[in-house]
C-alpha positions as MATLAB code, in Angstrom:
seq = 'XXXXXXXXXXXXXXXXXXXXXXXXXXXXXXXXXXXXXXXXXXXXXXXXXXXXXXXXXXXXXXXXXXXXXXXXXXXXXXXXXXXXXXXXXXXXXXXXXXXXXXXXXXXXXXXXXXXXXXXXXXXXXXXXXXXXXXXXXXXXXXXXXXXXXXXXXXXXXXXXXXXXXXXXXXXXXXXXXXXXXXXXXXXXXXXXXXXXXXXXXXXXXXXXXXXXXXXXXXXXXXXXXXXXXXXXXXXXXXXXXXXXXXXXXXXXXXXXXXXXXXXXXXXXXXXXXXXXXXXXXXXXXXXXXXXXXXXXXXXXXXXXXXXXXXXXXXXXXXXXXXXXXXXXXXXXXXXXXXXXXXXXXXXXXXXXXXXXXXXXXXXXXXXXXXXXXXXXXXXXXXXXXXXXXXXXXXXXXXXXXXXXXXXXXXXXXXXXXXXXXXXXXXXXXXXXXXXXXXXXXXXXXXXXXXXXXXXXXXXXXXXXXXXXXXXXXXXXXXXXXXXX';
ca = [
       0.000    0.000    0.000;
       2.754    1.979    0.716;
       3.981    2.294   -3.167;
       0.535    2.817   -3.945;
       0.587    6.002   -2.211;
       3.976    7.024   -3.492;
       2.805    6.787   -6.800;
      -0.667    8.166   -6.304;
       1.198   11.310   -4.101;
       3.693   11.623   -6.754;
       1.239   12.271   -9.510;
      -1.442   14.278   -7.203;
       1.656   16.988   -5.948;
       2.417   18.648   -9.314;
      -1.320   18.982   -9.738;
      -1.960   20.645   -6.735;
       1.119   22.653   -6.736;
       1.486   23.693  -10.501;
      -2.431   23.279  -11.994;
      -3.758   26.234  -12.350;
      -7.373   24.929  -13.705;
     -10.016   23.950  -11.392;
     -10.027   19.636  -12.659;
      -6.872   19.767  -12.168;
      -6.030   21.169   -8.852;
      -9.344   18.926   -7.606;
      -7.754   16.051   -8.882;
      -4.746   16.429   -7.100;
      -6.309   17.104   -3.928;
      -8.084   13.722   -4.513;
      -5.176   12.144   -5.380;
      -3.000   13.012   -2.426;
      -6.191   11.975   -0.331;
      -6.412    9.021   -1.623;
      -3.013    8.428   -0.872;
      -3.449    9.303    2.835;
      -6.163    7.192    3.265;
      -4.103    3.827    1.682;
      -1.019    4.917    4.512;
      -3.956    5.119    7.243;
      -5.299    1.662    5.813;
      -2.139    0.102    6.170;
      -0.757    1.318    9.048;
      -0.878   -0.441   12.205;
      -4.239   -0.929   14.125;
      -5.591   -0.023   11.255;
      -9.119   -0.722   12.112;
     -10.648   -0.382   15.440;
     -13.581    0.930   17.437;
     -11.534    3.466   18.875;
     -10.020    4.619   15.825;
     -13.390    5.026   14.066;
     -14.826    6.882   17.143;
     -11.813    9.352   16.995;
     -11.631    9.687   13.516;
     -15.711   10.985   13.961;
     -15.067   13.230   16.566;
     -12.046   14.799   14.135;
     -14.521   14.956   11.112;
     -17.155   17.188   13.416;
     -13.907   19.535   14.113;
     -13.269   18.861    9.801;
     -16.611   20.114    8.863;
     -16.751   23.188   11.310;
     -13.513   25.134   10.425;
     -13.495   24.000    7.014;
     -17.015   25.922    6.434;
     -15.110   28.932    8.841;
     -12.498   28.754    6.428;
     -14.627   28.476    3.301;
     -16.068   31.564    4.258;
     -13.576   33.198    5.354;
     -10.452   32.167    3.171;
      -7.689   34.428    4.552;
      -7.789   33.201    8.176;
      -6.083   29.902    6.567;
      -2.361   31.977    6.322;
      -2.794   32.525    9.718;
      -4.710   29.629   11.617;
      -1.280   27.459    9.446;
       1.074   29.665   11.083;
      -0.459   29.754   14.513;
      -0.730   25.741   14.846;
       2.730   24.844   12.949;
       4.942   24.902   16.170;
       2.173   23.135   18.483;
       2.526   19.362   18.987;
      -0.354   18.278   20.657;
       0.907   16.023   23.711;
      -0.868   13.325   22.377;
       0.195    9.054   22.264;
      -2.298    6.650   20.198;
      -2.261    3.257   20.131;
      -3.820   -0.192   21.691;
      -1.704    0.656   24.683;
      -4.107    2.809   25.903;
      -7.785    2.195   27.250;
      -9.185    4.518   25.004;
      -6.513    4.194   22.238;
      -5.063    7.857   22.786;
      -3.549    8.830   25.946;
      -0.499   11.119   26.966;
       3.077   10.153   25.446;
       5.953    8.883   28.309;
       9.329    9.819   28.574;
       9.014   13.002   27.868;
       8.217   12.923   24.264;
       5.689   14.799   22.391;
       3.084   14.277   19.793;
       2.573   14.984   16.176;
       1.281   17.895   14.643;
      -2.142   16.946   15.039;
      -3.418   20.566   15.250;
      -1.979   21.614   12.318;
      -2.702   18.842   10.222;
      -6.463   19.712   10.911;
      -6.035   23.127   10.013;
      -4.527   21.931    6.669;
      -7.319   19.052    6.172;
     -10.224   21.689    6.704;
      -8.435   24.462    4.466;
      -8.236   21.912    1.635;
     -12.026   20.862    2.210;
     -12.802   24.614    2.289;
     -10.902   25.247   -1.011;
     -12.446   22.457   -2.568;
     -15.645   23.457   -1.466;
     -14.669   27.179   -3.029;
     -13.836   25.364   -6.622;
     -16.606   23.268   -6.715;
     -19.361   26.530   -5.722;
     -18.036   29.646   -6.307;
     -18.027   29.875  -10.368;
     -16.773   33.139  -10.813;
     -13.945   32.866   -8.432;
     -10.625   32.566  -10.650;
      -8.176   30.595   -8.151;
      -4.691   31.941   -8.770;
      -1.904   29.766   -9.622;
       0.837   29.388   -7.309;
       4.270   31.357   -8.877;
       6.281   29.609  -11.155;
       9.759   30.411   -9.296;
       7.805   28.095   -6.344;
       5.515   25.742   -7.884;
       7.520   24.429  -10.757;
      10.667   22.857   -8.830;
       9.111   22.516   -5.465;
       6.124   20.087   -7.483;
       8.956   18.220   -9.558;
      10.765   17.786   -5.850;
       7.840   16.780   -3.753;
       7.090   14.214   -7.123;
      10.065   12.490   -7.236;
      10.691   12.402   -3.833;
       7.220   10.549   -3.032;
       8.286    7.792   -6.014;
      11.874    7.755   -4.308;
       9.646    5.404   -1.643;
       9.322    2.738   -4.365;
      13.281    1.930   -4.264;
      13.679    3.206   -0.078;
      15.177    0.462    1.870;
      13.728    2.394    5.042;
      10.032    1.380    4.781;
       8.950    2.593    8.165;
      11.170    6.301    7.836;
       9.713    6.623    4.169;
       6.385    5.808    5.241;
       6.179    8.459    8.307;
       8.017   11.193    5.687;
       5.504   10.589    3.092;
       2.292    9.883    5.472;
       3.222   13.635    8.082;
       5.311   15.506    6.020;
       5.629   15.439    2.163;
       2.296   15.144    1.330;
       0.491   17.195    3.954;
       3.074   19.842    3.442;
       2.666   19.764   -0.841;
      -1.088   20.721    0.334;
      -0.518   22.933    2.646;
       1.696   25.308    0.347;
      -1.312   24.635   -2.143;
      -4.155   26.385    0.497;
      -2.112   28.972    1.793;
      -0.875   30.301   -1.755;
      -4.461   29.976   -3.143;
      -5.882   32.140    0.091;
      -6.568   36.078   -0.192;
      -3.876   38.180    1.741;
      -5.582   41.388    2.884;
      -3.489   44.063    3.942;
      -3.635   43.806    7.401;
      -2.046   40.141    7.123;
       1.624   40.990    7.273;
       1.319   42.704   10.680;
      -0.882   40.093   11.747;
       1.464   37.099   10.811;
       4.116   39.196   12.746;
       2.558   39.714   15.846;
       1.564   36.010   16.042;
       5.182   34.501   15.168;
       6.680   36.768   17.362;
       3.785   36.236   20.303;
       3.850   32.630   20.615;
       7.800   32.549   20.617;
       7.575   34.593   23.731;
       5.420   32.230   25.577;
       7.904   29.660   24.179;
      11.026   31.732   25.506;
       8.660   32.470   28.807;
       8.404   28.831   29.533;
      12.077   28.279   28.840;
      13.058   30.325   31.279;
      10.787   28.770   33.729;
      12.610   25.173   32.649;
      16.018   26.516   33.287;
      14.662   28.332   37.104;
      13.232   24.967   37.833;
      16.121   22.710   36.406;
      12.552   20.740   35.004;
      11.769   20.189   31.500;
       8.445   19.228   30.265;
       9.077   17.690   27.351;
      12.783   16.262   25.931;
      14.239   13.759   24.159;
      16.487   10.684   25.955;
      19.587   12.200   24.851;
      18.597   15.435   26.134;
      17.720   13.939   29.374;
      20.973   12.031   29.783;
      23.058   15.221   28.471;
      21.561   17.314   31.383;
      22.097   14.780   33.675;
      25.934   14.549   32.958;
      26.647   18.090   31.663;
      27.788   21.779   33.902;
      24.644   23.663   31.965;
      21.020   22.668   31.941;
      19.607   23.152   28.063;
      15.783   23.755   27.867;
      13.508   22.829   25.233;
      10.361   24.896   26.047;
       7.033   22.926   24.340;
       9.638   21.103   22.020;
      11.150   17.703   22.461;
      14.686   19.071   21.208;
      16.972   22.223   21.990;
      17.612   23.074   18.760;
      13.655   22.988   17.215;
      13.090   25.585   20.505;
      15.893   28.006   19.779;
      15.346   27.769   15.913;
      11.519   29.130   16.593;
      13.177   31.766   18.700;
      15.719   32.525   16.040;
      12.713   33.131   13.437;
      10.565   35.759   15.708;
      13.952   37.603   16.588;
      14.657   37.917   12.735;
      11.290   39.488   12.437;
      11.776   41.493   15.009;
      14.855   43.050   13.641;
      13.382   43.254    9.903;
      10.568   45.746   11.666;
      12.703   47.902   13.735;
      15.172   48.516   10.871;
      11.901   49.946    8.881;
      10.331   51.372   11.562;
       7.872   49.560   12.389;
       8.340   49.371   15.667;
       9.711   51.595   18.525;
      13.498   50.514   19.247;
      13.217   50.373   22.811;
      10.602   47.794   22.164;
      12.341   46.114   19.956;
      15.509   45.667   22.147;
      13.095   44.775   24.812;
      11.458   41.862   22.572;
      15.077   40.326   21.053;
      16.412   40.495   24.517;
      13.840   38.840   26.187;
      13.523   36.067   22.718;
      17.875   35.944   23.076;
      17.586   34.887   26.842;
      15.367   31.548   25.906;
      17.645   31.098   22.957;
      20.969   31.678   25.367;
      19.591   28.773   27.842;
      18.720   26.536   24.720;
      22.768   26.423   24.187;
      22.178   25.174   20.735;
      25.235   26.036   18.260;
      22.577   25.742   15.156;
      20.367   28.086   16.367;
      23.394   30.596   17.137;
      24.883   30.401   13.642;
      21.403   30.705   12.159;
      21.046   34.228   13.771;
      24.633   35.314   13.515;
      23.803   34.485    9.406;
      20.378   36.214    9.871;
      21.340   39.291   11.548;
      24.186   39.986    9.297;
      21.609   39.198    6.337;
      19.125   41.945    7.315;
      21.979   44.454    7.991;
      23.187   43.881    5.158;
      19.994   43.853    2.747;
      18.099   47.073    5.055;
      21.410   48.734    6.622;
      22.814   51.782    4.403;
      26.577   51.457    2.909;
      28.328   52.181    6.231;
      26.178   49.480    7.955;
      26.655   46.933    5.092;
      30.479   47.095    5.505;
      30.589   46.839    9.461;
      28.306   43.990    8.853;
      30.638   42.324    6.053;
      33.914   43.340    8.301;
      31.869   41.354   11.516;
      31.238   38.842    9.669;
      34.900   38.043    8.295;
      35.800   38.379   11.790;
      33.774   36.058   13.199;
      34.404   33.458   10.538;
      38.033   33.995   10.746;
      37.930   33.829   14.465;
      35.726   30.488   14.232;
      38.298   29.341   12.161;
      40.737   29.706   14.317;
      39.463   28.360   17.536;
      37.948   24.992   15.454;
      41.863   25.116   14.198;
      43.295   25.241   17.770;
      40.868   22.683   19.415;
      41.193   20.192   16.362;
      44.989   19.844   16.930;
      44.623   18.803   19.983;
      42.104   16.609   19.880;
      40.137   14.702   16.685;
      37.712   16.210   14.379;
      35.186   14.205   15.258;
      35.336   14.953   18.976;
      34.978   18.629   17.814;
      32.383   18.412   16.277;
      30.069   16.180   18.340;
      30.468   13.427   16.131;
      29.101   15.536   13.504;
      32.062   14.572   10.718;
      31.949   11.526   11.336;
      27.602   11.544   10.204;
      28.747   13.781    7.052;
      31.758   11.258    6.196;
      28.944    8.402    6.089;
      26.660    9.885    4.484;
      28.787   11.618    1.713;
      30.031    7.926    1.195;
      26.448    7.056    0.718;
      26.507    9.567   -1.862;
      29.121    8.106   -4.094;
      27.882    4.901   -3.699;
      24.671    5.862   -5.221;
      24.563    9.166   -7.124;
      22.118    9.567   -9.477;
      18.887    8.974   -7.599;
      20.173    7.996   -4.467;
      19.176    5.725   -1.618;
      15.190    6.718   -1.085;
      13.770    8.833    0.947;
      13.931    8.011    4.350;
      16.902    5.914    4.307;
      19.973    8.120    4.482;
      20.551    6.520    8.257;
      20.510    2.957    7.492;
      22.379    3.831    4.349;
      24.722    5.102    6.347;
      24.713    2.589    9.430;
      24.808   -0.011    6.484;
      28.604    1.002    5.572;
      29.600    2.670    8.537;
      32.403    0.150   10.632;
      30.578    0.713   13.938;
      27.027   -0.533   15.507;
      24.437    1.760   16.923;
      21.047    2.394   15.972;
      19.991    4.017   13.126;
      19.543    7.454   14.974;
      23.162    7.800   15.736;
      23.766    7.979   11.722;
      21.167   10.729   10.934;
      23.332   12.941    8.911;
      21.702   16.459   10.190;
      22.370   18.747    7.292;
      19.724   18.702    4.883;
      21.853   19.407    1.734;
      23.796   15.707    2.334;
      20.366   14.063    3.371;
      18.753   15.347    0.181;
      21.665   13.932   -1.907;
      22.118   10.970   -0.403;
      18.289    9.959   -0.315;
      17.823   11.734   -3.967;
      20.666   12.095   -5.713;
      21.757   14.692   -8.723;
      18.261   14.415   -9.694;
      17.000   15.197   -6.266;
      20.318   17.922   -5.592;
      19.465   19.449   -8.376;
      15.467   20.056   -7.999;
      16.220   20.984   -4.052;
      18.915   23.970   -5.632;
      16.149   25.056   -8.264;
      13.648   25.153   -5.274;
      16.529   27.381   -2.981;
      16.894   29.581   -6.438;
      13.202   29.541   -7.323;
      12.273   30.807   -3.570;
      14.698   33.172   -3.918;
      13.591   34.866   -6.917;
       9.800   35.125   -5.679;
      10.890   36.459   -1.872;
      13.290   38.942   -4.299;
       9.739   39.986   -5.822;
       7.640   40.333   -3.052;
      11.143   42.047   -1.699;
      10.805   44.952   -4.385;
       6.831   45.159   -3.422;
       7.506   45.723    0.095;
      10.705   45.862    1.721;
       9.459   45.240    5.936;
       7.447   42.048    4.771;
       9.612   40.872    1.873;
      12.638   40.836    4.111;
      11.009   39.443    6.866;
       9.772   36.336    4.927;
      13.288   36.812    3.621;
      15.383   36.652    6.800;
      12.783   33.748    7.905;
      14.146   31.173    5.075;
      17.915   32.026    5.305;
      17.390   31.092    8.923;
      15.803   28.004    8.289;
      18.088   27.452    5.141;
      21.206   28.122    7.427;
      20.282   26.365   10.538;
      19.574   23.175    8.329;
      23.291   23.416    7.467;
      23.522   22.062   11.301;
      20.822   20.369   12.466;
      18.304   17.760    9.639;
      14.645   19.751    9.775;
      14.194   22.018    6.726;
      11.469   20.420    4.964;
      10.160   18.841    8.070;
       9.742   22.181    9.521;
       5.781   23.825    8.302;
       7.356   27.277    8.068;
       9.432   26.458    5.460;
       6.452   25.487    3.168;
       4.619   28.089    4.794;
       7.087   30.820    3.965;
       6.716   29.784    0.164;
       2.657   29.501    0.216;
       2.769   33.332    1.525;
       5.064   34.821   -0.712;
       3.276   32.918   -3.624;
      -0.535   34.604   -2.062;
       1.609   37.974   -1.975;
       2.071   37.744   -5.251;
      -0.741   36.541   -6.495;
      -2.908   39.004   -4.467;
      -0.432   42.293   -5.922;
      -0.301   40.886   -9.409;
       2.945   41.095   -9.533;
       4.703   40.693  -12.966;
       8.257   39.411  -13.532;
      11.213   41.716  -13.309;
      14.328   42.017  -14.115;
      15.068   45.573  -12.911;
      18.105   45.628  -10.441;
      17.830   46.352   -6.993;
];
């Protein structure tokens, strides 16, 4: 069943993502249902009295927001970005009297909440194509649609020759395919002009509850939700790292990263008060500081040098360029100085060691690589050492992509980088505050997936291209090739 759905998913994706006439964007929604439902057939537990009474009480919460969002379309934007960093603390399974009951050890849930905001968006815009005859639905921009549909398609058949069943399974089933859509509602939504201030003040409200319950972790030495290796590291280490409502370090800090970018993209336009502003990043920076996650640091060194540079006047651009050198060169030298006297792998927290593997992986199989999902047992598979597949997870998306995909995936995830690019350039010369915002958003993401595996697995980054795509769409924006 599972290569059913990669091959029903694969051909439903470029519909929903590139069509731009009613059949076919309806047939692709179909298609990538029906694709869902075969990898909820076939999953365990499959079918079950519990299951079917849950999966009722879900379609009563289906029907209501999906007529809220039918009628009122541009609350999807928002309701996507609101629920994309909530895991609901949720475990299901036979386990449990009632088949769902609270996860142990620490670990949280799926994205249960947001998948029902992107299940009842797609009902709503099908129910939009289906009534509303003289509605034109715009198509999703070309920069976006083309590579990121071509990427999403051959990735999905990439399950057919994935030695990973389970991985390839749980990427297709919670993240490929429900992601594809969601970029599909949120670019075909209206964006009214309050929307960019409204997006703002959400992102950047919810990361201070999540930097407000950091700091609570790290004054209590309690966490409330973690992984096993977090849990061990704290119990061995001199620092305590917190993880706020996130089962990682580096997933908390990378949310904080994203609101302080925003921050600093509206106080270098003015649109808000500095002394506010400082207030806001200092308050975001203290979560991030107790987080002690490298990724997340690097991501808004690259970020804050990125907005100085793109909103900062000639002076400002070359203090920014002269930091930066300075910090590399630094960096360089202290990695230099601790690497001779000790080994790189050591250094790096066994990070060189994931990249060697995987980067063998790569030559081993380079033109379509391994499938998705199974860069770690690729890599556990000609590594000279034991250990479960987790210690082998590569954590930079670039070598994951080409190891999994190959050139032919490498190459559609670099036209996807360029394509995004050139639309965020766009919406960039429409207006500067939220075109560098959404800007400074991805090269966070981008750059902090150098470090640490999450980029496509992370909702903003398909959200980020759905919202530029309804920017454009909404301004009519044509294609330009003036210089900025």
């Amino acid at each position: 069943m599972t290569d059913v759905a990669a091959v029903l998913g694969a051909t439903g994706a470029p519909l929903v993502l590139i069509g731009s006439r009613r059949p076919l964007v309806l047939a692709g929604l179909g298609l990538i249902a029906l694709a869902e439902a075969s990898l909820v057939v076939s999953g365990p537990n499959a079918v079950s009295a519990a299951r079917v009474g849950l999966g009722l009480v879900g379609l009563v919460g289906l029907v209501v927001f999906a007529l809220l969002f039918a009628r009122y379309p541009e609350l999807v934007p928002l309701a996507i970005l609101i629920a994309a960093p909530l895991r609901m603390p949720l475990d299901f399974g036979a386990a449990h009297r009632f088949y769902v009951g609270l996860p142990q050890g620490g670990e949280t849930g799926r994205l249960l909440l947001l998948y029902g905001v992107v299940a009842a968006a797609a009902v709503a815009l099908v129910l939009r194509l289906l009534l509303e005859r003289d509605w034109s639905p715009p198509s999703l921009t070309r920069e976006i649609a083309l590579p990121l549909g071509a990427l999403v398609s051959f990735a999905a058949l990439s399950v057919l020759w994935s030695t990973a069943d389970a991985a390839a399974q749980n990427l297709l089933q919670w993240f490929l395919l429900p992601f594809a859509v969601l970029v599909a509602v949120v670019a075909r939504s209206p964006f009214p002009a309050w929307m960019p201030r409204a997006m703002a003040i959400a992102a950047v409200g919810l990361a201070m509850v999540f930097a407000g319950i950091g700091l609570v972790e790290e004054a209590t030495q309690r966490l409330i939700f973690y992984t096993p290796s977090v849990q061990i590291g704290n119990a061995y280490s001199s620092f305590f790292r917190t993880t706020s409502l996130f089962r990682d370090p580096s997933l908390y800090g990378r949310h904080l990263v994203l609101a302080i970018a925003i921050v600093l993209t509206v106080a270098w336009y003015r649109k808000l008060g500095i002394a506010l502003a400082a207030l806001f990043v200092a308050f975001l920076f203290a979560g991030l500081f107790f987080s002690y996650s490298q990724s997340s640091l690097v991501a808004l060194f690259a970020v804050a040098v990125f907005i100085s540079v793109v909103a900062g006047d000639r002076v400002v651009r070359l203090v920014a360029a002269g930091t930066a050198v300075l910090v590399l060169a630094g960096g360089g030298a202290f990695v230099a100085d601790k690497v001779a006297g000790a080994s790189t792998q050591r250094v790096t927290s066994d990070r060189s060691r994931r990249i060697d593997l995987t980067a063998k992986v790569f030559r081993q199989h380079p033109l379509v690589g391994v499938g998705l999902g199974s860069q770690p047992k690729a890599s556990q598979a000609v590594s000279k050492n034991g250990g479960p597949p987790t210690l082998f997870v590569s954590h930079t998306t670039p070598l994951t992509v080409a190891a999994e995909l190959g050139v032919v995936g490498l190459a559609l995830y670099l036209a996807l980088l360029v394509g995004a690019a050139k639309a965020l350039l766009r919406v960039f010369r429409i207006e500067r505050a939220f075109g560098l915002a959404l800007a400074a958003v991805f090269v966070a993401l981008f750059v902090h997936s150098l470090f640490y595996s999450g980029f496509f697995e992370d909702p903003v980054t398909w959200l980020v291209l759905g919202v530029a795509s309804s920017f454009l769409a909404a301004h009519g924006a044509p294609r330009s090739t003036a210089p900025t």
